[in-house]
C-alpha positions as CSV (number, residue, x, y, z in Angstrom):
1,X,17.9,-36.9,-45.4
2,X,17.2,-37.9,-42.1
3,X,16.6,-35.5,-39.3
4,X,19.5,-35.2,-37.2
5,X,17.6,-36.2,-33.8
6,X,14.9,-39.3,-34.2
7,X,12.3,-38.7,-32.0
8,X,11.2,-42.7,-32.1
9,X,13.3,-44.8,-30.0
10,X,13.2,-47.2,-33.2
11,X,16.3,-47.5,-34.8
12,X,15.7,-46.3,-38.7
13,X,18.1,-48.1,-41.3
14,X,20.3,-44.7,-41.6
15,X,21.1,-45.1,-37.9
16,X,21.6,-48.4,-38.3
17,X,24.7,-47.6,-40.5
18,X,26.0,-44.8,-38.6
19,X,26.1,-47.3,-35.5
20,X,28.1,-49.7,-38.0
21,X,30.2,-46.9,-38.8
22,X,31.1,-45.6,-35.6
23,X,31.5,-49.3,-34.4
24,X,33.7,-50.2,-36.7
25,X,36.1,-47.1,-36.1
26,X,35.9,-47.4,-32.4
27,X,37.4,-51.2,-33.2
28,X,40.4,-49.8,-34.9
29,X,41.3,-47.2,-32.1
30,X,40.3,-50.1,-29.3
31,X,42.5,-52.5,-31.3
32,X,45.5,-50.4,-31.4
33,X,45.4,-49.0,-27.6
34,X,44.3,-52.4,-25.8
35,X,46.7,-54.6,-28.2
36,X,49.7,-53.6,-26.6
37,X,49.2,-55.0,-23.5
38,X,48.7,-58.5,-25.2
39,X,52.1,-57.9,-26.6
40,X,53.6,-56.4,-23.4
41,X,55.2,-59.4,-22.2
42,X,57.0,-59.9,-26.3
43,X,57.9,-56.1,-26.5
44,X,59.8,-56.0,-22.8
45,X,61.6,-59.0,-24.2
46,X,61.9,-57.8,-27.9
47,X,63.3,-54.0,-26.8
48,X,64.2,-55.0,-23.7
49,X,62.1,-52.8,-21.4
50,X,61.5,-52.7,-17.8
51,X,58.1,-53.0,-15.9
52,X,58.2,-49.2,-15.6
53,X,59.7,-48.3,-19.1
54,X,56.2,-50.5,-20.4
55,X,54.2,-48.1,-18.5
56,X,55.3,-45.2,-19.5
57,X,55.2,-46.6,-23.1
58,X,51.2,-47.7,-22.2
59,X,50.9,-44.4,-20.4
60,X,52.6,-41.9,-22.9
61,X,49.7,-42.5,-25.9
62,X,47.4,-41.7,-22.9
63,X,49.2,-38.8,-21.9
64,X,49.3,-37.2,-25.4
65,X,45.9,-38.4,-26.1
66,X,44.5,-36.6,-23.1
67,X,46.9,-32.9,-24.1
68,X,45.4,-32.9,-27.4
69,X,41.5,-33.8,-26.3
70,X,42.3,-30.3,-24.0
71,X,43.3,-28.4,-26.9
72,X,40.9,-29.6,-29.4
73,X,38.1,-29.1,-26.5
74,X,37.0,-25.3,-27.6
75,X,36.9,-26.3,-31.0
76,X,35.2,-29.3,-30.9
77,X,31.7,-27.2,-31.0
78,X,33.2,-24.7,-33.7
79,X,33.2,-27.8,-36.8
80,X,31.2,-30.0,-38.9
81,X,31.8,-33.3,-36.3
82,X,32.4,-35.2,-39.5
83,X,35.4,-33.2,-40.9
84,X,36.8,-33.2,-37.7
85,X,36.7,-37.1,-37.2
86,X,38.3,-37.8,-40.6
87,X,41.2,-35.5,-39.4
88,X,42.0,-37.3,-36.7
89,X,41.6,-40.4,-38.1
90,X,43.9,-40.0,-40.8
91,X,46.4,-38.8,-37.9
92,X,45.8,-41.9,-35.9
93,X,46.1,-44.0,-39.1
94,X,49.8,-42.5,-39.8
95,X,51.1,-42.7,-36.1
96,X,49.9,-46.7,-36.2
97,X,52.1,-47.1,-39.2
98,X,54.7,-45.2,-37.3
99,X,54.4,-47.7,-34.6
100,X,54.9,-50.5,-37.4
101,X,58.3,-49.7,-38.1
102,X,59.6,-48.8,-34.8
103,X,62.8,-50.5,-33.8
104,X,63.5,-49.5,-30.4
105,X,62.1,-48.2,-27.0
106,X,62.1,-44.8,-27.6
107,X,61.0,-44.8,-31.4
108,X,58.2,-46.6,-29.8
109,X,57.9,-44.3,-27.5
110,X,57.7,-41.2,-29.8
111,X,55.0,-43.3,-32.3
112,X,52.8,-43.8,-29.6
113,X,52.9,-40.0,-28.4
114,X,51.9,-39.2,-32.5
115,X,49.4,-42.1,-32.2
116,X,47.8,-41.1,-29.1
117,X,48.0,-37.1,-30.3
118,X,45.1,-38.1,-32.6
119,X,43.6,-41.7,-31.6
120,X,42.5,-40.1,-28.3
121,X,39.9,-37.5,-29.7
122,X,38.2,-39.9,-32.1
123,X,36.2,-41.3,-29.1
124,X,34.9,-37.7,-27.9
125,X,33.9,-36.9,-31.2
126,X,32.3,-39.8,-31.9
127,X,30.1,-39.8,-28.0
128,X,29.3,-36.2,-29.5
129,X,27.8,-37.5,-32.6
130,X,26.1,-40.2,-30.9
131,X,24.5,-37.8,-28.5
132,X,24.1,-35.5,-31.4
133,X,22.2,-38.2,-33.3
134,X,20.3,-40.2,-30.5
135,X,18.0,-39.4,-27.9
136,X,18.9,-40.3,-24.3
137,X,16.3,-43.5,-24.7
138,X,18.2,-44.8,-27.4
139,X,21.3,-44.1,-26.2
140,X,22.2,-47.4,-24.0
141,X,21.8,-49.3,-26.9
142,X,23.9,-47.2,-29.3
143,X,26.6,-47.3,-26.4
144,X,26.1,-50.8,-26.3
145,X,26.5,-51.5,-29.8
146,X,29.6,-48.8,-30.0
147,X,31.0,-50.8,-26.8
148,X,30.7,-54.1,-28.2
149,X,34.2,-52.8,-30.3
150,X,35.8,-53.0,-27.1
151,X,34.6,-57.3,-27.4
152,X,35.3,-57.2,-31.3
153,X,38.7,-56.2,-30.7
154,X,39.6,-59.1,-27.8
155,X,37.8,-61.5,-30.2
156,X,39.2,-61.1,-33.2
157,X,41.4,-58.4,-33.4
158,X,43.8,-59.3,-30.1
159,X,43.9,-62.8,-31.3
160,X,45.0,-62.0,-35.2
161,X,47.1,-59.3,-33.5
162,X,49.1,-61.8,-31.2
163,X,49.1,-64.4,-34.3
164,X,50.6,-62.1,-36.4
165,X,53.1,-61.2,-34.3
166,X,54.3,-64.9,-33.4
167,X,54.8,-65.8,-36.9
168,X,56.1,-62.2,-38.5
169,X,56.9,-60.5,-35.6
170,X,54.5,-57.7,-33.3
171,X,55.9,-55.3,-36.4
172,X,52.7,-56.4,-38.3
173,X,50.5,-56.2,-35.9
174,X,50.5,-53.0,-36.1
175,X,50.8,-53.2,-40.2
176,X,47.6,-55.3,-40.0
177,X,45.4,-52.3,-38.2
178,X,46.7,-49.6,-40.4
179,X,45.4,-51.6,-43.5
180,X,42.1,-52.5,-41.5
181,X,41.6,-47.9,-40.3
182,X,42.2,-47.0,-44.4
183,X,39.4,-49.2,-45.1
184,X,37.1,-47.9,-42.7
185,X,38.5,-44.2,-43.9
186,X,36.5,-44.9,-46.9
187,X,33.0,-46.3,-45.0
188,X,33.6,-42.9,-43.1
189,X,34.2,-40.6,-45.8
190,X,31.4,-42.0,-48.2
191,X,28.5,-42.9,-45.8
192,X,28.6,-40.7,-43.1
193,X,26.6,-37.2,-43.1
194,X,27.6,-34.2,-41.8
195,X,26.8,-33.2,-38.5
196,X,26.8,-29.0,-38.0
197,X,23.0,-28.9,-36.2
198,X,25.2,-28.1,-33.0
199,X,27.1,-25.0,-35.2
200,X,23.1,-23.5,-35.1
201,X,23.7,-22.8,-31.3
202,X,27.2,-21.0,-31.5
203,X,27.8,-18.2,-29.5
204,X,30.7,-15.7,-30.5
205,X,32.6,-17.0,-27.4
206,X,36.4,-17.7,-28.9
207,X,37.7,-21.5,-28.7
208,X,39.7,-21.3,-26.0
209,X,37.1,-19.0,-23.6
210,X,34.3,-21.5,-24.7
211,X,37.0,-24.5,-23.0
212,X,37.1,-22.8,-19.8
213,X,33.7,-21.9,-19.3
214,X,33.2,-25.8,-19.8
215,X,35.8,-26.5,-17.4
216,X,34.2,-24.0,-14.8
217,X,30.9,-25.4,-15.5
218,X,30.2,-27.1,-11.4
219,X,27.8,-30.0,-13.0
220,X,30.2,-30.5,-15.3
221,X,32.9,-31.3,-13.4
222,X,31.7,-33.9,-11.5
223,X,31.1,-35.8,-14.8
224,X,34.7,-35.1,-15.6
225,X,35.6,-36.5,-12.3
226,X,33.5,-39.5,-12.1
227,X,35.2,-40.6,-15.8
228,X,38.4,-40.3,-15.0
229,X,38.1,-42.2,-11.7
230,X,36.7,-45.2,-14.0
231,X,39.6,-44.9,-16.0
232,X,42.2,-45.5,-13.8
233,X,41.5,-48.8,-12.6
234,X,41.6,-50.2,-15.9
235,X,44.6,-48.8,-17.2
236,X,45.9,-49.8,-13.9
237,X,45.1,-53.4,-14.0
238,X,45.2,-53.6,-17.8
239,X,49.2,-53.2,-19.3
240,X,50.6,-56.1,-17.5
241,X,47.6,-58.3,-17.9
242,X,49.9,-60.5,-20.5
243,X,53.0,-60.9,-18.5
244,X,51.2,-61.4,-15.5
245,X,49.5,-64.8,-17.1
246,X,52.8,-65.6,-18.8
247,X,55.1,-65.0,-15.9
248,X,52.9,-65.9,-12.9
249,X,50.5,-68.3,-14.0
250,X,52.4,-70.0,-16.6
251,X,49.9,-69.2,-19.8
252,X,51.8,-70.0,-22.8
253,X,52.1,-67.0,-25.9
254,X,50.2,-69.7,-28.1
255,X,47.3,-70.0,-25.7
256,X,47.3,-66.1,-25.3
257,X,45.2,-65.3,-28.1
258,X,42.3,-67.8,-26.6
259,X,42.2,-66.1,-23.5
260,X,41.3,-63.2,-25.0
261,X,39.2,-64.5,-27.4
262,X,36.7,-66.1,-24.9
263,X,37.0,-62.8,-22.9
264,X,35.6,-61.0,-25.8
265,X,33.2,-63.7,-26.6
266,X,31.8,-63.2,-22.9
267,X,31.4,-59.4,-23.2
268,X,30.0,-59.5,-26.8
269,X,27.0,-61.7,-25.4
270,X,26.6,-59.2,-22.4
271,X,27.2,-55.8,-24.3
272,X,23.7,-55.8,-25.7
273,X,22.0,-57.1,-22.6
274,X,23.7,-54.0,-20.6
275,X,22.5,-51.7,-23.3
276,X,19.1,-53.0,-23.4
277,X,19.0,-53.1,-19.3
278,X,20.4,-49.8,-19.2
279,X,17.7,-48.0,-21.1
280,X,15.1,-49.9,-18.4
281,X,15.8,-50.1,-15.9
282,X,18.5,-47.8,-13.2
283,X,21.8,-47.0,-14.8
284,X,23.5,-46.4,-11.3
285,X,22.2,-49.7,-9.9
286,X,23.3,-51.3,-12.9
287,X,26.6,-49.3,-12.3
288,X,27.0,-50.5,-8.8
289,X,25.8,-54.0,-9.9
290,X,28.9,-54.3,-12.2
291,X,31.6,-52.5,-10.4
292,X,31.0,-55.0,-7.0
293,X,31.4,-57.8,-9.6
294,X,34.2,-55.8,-10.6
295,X,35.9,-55.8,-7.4
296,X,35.3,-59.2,-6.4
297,X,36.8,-60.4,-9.6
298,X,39.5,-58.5,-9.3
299,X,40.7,-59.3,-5.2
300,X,40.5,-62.9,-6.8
301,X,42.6,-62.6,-10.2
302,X,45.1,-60.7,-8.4
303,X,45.8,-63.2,-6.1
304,X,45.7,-66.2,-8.6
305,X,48.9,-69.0,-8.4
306,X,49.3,-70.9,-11.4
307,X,46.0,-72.7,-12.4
308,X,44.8,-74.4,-15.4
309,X,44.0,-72.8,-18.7
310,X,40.2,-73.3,-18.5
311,X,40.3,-71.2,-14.8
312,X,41.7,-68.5,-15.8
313,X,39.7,-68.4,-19.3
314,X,36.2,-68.4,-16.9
315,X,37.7,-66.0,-14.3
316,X,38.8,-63.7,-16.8
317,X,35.3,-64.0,-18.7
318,X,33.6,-63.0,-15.4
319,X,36.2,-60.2,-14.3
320,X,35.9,-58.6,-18.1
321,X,31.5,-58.8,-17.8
322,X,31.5,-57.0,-14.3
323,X,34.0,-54.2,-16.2
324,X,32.1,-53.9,-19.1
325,X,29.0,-53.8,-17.0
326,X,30.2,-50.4,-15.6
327,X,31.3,-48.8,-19.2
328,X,27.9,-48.7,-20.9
329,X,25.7,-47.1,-17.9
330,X,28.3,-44.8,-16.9
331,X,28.9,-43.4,-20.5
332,X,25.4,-42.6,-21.2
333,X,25.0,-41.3,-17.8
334,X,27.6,-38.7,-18.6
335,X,26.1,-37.6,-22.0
336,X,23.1,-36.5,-20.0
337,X,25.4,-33.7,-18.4
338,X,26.6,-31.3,-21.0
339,X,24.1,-28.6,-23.1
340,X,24.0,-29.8,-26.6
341,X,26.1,-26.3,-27.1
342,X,28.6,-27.6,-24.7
343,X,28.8,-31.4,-26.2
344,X,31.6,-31.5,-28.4
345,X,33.7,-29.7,-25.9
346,X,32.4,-31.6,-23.0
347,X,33.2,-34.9,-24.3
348,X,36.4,-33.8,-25.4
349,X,37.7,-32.4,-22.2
350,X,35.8,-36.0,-20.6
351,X,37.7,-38.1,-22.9
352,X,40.8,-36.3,-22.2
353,X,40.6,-36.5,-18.6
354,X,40.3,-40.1,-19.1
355,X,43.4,-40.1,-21.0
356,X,45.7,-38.3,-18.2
357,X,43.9,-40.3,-15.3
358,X,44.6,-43.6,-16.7
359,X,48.2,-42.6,-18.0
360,X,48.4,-41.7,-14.6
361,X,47.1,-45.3,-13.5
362,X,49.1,-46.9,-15.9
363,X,52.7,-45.0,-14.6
364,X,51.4,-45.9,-11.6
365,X,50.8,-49.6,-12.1
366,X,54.5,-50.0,-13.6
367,X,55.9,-48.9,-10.2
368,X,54.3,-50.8,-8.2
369,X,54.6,-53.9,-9.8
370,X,58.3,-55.0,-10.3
371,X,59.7,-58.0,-12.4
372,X,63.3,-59.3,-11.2
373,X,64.4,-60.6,-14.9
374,X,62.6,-60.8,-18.0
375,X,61.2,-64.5,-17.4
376,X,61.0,-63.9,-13.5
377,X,57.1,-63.4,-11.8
378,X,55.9,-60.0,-11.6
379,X,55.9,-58.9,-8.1
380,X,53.0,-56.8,-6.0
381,X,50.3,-57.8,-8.3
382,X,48.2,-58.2,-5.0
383,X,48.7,-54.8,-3.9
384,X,47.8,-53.5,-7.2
385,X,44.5,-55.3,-6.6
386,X,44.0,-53.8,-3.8
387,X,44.3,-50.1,-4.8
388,X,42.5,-50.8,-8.0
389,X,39.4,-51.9,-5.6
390,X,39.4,-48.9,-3.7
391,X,39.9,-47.0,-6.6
392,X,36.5,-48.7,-8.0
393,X,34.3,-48.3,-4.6
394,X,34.9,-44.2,-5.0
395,X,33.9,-43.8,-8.7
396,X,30.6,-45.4,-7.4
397,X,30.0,-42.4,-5.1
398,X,30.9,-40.0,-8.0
399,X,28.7,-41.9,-10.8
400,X,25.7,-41.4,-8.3
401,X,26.4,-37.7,-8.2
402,X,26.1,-38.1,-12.0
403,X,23.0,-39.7,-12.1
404,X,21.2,-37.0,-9.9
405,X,22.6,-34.4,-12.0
406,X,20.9,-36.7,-15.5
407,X,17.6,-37.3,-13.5
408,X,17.3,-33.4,-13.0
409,X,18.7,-32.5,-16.6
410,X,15.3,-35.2,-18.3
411,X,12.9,-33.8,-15.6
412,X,13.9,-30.0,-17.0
413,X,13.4,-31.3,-19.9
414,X,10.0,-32.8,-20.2
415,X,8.4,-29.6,-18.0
């Protein structure tokens, strides 16, 4: 058995195959979250939903992902982090097939509440096991790796999502993920070790006063602030990125899917560069690097008349690298922060935060843009740019209060 930190920054082969592992789930729980946006302009048609109604229905598996990251915070530290991520996976893997056979707005509705209920905590857990598992040198890479899901899902799963869906209907899209999570229940349950070395540092501290001593934690709370500011942007700009090329710019549903799959293509090549830069060289300046990318990118798309289809495949290729340039640096920043007592709890409550703040965004979003019938341009899209780039420039102040706290947290410990 291998010991549960590696000292070497080498990747040994049992690392190796947790990465796979934890890749592989985060794909799933990507896939089912970011798919509905694709989908958003069939599913406002299909069950006849407003602008607002599809951000609430974005918004409420965000909401109840972020409740239930709160409650499961104090016990996050209390459990073998393997038991714990097969039980929410199995939950997240019934409320997709929920989703499946939903036929209206508010079935919907109440399927993604269930999904989210459990889909949200998988990610905390599985940032605790990487920090668990790796040391903070390794750590970009494993992000990167982890992150490159987030490309995985736009190039392969989005596409196969959105082709399902035109030919049997966005029902088995849905179908299609659920079959892919039980198969990956298996990888999990059979090749994954048990992870308790954290249970050796368990004070007698009940669940729910071990939560709000994390949340009173000062240091702390700037991490949790910093995350959730990155998160609203993107759920933000995200839900109505489908309607907004199908309505404004005149993308056709069959060309959809190779939007999205060139996205993903362009962050899958950068993922791994950002992981390797980010263990070399300074995560903030990498951070900032990205997010005024970011902003660029995004005062440009927002703006966009129609244009042709190879435009807005490079634009959106650029926009997506600057965004996915911020995600890798600014995650293993924040697993610098917490007390390897605290992890678990700290990621959870950082996870659920992150959750609420882009439900928050995402409500947001769906009021202020406005669609005058079903076919008709959305309106506003400008001024969500607008608010999304201010919205950016602040989380860059907070992530360098994070990176002083992480600079002072490795200089502690090497003394």
């Amino acid at each position: 058995m291998e010991k549960t930190t590696i000292e070497s920054t080498a990747f040994t082969l049992h690392q190796k195959i947790i990465i796979a592992i934890l890749a592989l789930l985060q794909f799933t729980v990507i896939l089912d979250f970011v798919v509905i946006s694709p989908l958003g302009d069939i599913l406002m048609k299909k069950l006849g939903m407003t602008t607002s109604d599809f951000g609430f229905a974005v918004s409420a598996y965000a909401f109840s992902a972020g409740i239930s990251g709160l409650l499961a915070a104090g016990f996050a530290d209390k459990f073998d982090r393997k038991k714990l991520l097969i039980f929410f996976y199995i939950g997240f893997i019934i409320g997709t097939i929920f989703c499946a056979f939903s036929s209206s707005y508010h079935m919907l509705l109440m399927a993604r509440i269930f999904t989210g209920l459990f889909g949200g905590v998988i990610g905390s857990i599985s940032l605790a096991i990487v920090t668990d598992l790796f040391v903070i040198q390794q750590r970009g890479r494993v992000m990167g790796f982890i992150q490159m899901a987030y490309a995985s899902s736009q190039i392969l799963g989005v596409p196969a999502g959105l082709f399902f869906a035109n030919h049997w209907g966005w029902h088995s899209t849905f179908i299609m993920i659920a079959v892919l999570a039980l198969l990956i229940l298996v990888a999990v349950l059979t090749q994954l070790p048990a992870i308790t070395k954290h249970l050796e540092l368990q004070s007698e501290k009940s669940p729910f006063l071990h939560l709000w001593h994390t949340l009173s934690n000062r240091q702390y709370q700037i991490g949790f602030m910093a995350i959730a500011f990155l998160s609203i942007g993107g759920f933000m700009l995200q839900p109505f990125g489908s309607a907004f090329l199908v309505n404004n710019i005149h993308i056709s549903q069959e060309e959809l899917p190779m939007v999205f799959f060139f996205t993903g293509l362009s962050v899958l090549f950068i993922m791994p560069l950002i992981g390797k830069l980010s263990d070399k060289i300074s995560k903030f300046k990498l951070f900032a690097a990205g997010s005024f990318l970011s902003i660029i990118m995004i005062l440009i798309y927002t703006n966009l008349s129609p244009i042709p289809l190879w435009q807005i495949v490079v634009l959106n290729m650029i926009l997506f690298m600057g965004i996915m340039s911020r995600m890798i640096p600014a995650t293993t920043l924040n697993t610098a922060i917490p007390e390897m007592q605290d992890r678990g709890a700290y990621m959870s409550i950082t996870s659920s935060l992150q959750q609420i703040a882009g439900g928050i965004g995402a409500v947001s979003a769906g009021f202020i843009v406005h669609q005058q019938t079903k076919t008709s341009p959305l309106e506003n899209y400008p001024i969500l740019g607008y608010v999304v780039a201010v919205v950016t420039l602040f989380s860059i102040f907070l992530i360098y209060r994070v990176s002083q706290l992480a600079k002072a947290k490795v200089k502690d410990a090497n003394l």
